[in-house]
N, C-alpha and C positions, 0 to 999 in steps of 0.2 A: 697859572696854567689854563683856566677855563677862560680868561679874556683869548691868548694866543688860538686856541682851537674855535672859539665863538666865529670867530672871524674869518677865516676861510670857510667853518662850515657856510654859511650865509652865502659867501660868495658861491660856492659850490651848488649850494642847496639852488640858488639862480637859475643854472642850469636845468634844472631838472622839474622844475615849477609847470613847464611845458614839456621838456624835449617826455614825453611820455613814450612807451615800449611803441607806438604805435606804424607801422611801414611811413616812411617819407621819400620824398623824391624832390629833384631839384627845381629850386625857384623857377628855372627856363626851361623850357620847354623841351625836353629830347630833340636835336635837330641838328644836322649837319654843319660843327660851329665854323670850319673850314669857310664853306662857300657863303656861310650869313657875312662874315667878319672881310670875305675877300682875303686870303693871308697871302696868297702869292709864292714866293718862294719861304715861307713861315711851316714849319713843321706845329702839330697840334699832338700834345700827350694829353692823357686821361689817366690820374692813377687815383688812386682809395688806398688810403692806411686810417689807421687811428691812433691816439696818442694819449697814454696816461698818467694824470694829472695827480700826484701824491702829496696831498699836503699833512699827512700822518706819519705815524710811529718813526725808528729811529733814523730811516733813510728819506728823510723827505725829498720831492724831485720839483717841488714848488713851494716858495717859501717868501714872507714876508719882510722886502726890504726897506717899505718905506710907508707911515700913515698920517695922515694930518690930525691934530689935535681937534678938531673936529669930527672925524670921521666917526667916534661913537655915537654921537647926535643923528647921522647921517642914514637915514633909511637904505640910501644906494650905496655906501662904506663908499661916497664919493673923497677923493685921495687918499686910498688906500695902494700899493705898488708890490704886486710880486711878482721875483723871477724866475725863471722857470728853465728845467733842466729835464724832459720830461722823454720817456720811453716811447717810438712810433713802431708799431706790430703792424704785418700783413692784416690781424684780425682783432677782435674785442679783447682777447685775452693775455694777461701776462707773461705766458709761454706761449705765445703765437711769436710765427720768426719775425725777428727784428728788422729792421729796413733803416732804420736812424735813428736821430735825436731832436727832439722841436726844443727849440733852444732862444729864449729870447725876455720877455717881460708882458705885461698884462696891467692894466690899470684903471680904475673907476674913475671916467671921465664927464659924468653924466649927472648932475645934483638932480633932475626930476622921476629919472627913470634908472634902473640898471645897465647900462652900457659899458665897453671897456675901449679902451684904446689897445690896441692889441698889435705889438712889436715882434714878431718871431720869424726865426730862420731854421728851417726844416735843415737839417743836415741829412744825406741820406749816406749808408754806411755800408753796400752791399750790392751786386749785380751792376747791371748797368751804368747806372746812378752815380756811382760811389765814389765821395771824394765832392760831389755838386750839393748845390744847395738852391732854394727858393725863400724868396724874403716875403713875407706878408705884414703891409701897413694898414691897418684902418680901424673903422668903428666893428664891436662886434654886442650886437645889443644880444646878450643872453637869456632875454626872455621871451625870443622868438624860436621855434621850433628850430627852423635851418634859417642859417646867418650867412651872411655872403660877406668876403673879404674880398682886396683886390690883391693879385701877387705882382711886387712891383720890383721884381730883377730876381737874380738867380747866378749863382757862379757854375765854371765846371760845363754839363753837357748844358746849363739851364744859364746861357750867361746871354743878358740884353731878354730875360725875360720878362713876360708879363701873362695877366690870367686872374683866373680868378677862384677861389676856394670856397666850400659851402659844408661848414660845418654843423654838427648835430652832437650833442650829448645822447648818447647813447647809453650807459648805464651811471650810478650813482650809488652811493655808501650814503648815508645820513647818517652813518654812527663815525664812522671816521674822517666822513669828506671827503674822500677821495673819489674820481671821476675818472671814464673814459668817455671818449671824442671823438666821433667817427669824421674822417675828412675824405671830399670827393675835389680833386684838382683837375683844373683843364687849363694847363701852360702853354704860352705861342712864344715856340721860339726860332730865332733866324737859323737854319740851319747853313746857311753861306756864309756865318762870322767867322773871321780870321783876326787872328790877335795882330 
């Protein structure tokens, strides 16, 4: 039982090594991404949720499906693989309203540093949204304050999307591991598609 929990704690604990209580703001600049990027006929959304990551007690909503037999050696738990099933809130908190599910996998891709490969599709499950999704592929090195993903498609109102994600750890457990993740999205999407 204490290898199983060792092991997301660490990952967790990642997070949180930097993301400190302290105000952040995004890597780029506040600025009109519209008229930087030229989108044309490209609609620009901007949304904020956050998403919590349980890899404790008996509902976990992240969980360990894959490790290499080296990974106990491994300062970075490089090939370690978990999927993730995780709750997205308007706000920090577990009874803040719900907006969807970040649903996808996570992986230690990096033997010198902490980094992950990071697979996830935002399901969004309410209002506008609902029923659409955004997919984010890339690196997410977690021991940077705010991490920049790219979103690279979207189904639904968000389909031929692309954009970009900047996440932050925002609170953390070290007794149970468990973590929330504040996410700021800025999605271009073609608003002239026709199926």
């Amino acid at each position: 039982m204490r290898k199983v929990v060792f092991v997301p704690f660490l990952f967790v604990l990642s997070f949180v090594v930097v993301g400190s209580y302290a105000d952040w703001s995004m890597t780029q600049p506040e600025e009109d991404w519209q008229e930087s990027l030229a989108l044309g006929k490209e609609k620009l959304t901007k949304m904020h949720f956050y998403f919590h990551d349980i890899v404790s007690g008996k509902k976990p909503t992240a969980m360990k499906i894959a490790q290499a037999s080296t990974t106990t050696k491994s300062p970075t738990l490089f090939g370690i693989v978990m999927m993730v099933d995780d709750l997205s809130t308007e706000g920090p908190e577990p009874t803040s309203k719900m907006v969807g599910r970040a649903q996808g996998l996570y992986a230690s891709a990096d033997q010198k540093q902490l980094g992950l490969l990071f697979a996830m599709s935002f399901e969004f499950t309410n209002g506008i949204y609902n029923g659409s999704t955004l997919s984010i592929l890339g690196r997410n090195p977690v021991l940077q304050l705010v991490r920049e993903m790219p979103i690279v498609g979207g189904t639904g109102v968000f389909k031929l999307a692309r954009g970009v994600v900047f996440a932050k750890t925002c609170w953390f457990n070290m007794t149970s591991g468990n973590a929330v993740v504040e996410y700021h999205a800025n999605v271009r999407e073609n608003s002239d598609f026709e199926p």
